[in-house]
N, C-alpha and C positions, 0 to 999 in steps of 0.2 A: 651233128656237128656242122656249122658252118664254114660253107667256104670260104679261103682267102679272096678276097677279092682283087682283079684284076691287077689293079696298081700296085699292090702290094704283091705278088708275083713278080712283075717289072721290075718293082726296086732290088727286089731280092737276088731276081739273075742281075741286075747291073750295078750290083754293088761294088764292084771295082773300080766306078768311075770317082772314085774316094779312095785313097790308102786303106789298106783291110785292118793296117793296123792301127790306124786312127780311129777308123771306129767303132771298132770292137775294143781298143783299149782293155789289153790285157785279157783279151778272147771272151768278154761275158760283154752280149748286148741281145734286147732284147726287142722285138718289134709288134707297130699294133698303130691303131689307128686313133689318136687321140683328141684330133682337133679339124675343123675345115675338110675332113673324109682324106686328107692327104695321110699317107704313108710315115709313119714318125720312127725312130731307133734313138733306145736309151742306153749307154754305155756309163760307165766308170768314171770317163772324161766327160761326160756332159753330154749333151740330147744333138739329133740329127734328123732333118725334112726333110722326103723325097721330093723334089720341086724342079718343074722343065726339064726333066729330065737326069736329073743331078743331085746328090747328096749336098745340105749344108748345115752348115749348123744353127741351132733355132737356140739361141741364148736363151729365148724369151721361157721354152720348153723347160729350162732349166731349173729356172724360179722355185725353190721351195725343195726340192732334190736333197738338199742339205738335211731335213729332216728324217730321209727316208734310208735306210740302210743300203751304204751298197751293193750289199752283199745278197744274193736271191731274187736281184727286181726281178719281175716279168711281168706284162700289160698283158692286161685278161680285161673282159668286159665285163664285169659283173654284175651288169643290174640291168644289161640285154638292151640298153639306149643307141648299139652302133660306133660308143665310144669307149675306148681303152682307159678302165681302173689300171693304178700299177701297187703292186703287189710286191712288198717290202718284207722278205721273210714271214712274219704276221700280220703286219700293218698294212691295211688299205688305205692309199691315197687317191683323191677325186682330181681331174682338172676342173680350176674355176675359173672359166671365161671371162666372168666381170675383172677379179684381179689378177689375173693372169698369171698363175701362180699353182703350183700342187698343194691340197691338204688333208689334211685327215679325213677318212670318212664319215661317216655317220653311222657306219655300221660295219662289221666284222669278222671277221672269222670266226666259229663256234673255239672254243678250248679244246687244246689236244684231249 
């Protein structure tokens, strides 16, 4: 198992410096590292970047969210690139850098 890495530690003890209940949004958020090695958290209410120090929100993270269930996300790395797939009940979705945007994977979970 890999470690969390440092940044992601930090944001985790200073996540106060954000209302707990903003972004956790109804107590289900989930964290992982999706883009630029920064520290990312996906909630209910929309995406958030650990940046200088401080929680904000990354609209941009949000892009395509719509598609993915809200129910069960969590950012897992699946294909061991250093960057967070997020995991929608069954559905894997990829970040696409070019359109900046979540989307379907290419590939899947086996069948229950």
């Amino acid at each position: 198992m890999k470690t969390a890495p440092v940044a992601l530690i930090t944001a985790l003890l200073s996540w106060g410096t954000l209302s707990a209940a903003t972004l956790a949004g109804n107590g289900e958020a989930t964290f992982g590292v999706v883009r630029d090695g920064a520290t990312s958290a996906i909630t209910k209410s929309g995406a958030w970047r650990w940046k200088d120090g401080a929680w904000e929100r990354d609209d941009a993270l949000s892009a395509g969210l719509e598609a993915a269930s809200a129910d069960g996300r969590q950012l897992r790395d699946f294909d061991n690139d250093g960057s967070c797939e997020l995991l929608a009940n069954h559905d894997i979705f990829v970040w696409n850098e070019k359109s900046l945007r979540w989307q379907p994977a290419s590939y899947a979970l086996p069948p229950d």
